[in-house]
matplotlib code that plots the C-alpha trace (Angstrom):
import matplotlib.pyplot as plt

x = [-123.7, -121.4, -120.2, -117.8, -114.7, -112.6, -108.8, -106.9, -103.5, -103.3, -106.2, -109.5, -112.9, -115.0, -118.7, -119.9, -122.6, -119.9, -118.4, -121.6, -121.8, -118.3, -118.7, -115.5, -114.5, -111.6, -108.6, -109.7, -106.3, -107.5, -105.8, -105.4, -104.9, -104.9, -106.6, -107.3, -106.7, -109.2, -108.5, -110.1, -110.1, -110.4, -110.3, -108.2, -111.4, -112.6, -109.2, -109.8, -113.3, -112.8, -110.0, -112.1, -114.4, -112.0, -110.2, -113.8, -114.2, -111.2, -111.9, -114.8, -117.5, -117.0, -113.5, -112.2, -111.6, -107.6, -107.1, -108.8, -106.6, -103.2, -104.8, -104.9, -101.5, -100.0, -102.3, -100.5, -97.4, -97.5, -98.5, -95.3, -93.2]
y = [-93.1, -95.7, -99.1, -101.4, -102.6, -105.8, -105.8, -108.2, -108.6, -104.0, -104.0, -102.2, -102.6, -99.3, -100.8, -99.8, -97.6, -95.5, -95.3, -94.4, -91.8, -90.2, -90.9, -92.9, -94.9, -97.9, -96.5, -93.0, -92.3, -91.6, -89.5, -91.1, -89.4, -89.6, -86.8, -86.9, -91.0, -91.7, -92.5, -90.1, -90.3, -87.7, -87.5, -85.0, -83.7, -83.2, -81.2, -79.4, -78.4, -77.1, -74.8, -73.2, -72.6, -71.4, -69.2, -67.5, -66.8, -64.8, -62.9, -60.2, -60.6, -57.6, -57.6, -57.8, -61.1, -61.9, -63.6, -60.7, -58.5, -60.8, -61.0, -57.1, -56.7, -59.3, -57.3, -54.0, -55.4, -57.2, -53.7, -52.0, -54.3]
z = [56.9, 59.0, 58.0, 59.0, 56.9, 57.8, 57.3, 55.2, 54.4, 55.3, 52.7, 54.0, 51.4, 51.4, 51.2, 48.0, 49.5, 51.2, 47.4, 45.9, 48.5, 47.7, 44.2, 44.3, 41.2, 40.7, 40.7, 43.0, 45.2, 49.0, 51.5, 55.0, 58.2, 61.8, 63.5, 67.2, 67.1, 64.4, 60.6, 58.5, 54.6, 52.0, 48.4, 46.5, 44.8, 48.3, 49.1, 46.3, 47.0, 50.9, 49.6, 46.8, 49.5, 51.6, 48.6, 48.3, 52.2, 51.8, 48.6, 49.2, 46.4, 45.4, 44.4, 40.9, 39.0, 39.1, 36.5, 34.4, 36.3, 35.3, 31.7, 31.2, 32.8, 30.1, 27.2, 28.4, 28.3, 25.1, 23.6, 25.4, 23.5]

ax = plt.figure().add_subplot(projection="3d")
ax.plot(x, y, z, "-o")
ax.set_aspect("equal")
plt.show()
């Protein structure tokens, strides 16, 4: 979807049909960049959501869980003490 957004006093609106779309609410913090002269904005839910999907690009499928690995690690240790 594209829309247009006046500026007012630094203040841009996102049309609430681009809100909808990003499921942004009042008080949602935005991440603003310039890449390759254009404004581009993200959401920190979206930031979150490409480096999960990067995290699991990197981590073969069959590997094993690490937080069960850290959470047997602590168990043996507790029972060393």
């Amino acid at each position: 979807m594209q829309a247009t957004s006046n500026i007012h006093h630094g203040r841009a609106v996102i049309p609430a049909a681009l809100r909808e779309q990003l499921g942004l609410h009042d008080g949602d913090q935005l991440i603003w960049q310039v890449r390759d002269g254009e404004l581009v904005a993200t959401t920190r839910r979206a930031q979150l959501h490409r480096a999960q999907q990067r995290f699991q690009q990197t981590v073969a499928k069959d590997s094993p869980s690490l937080s069960e690995e850290l959470a047997a690690d602590r168990r043996r240790a507790a029972d060393t003490e």
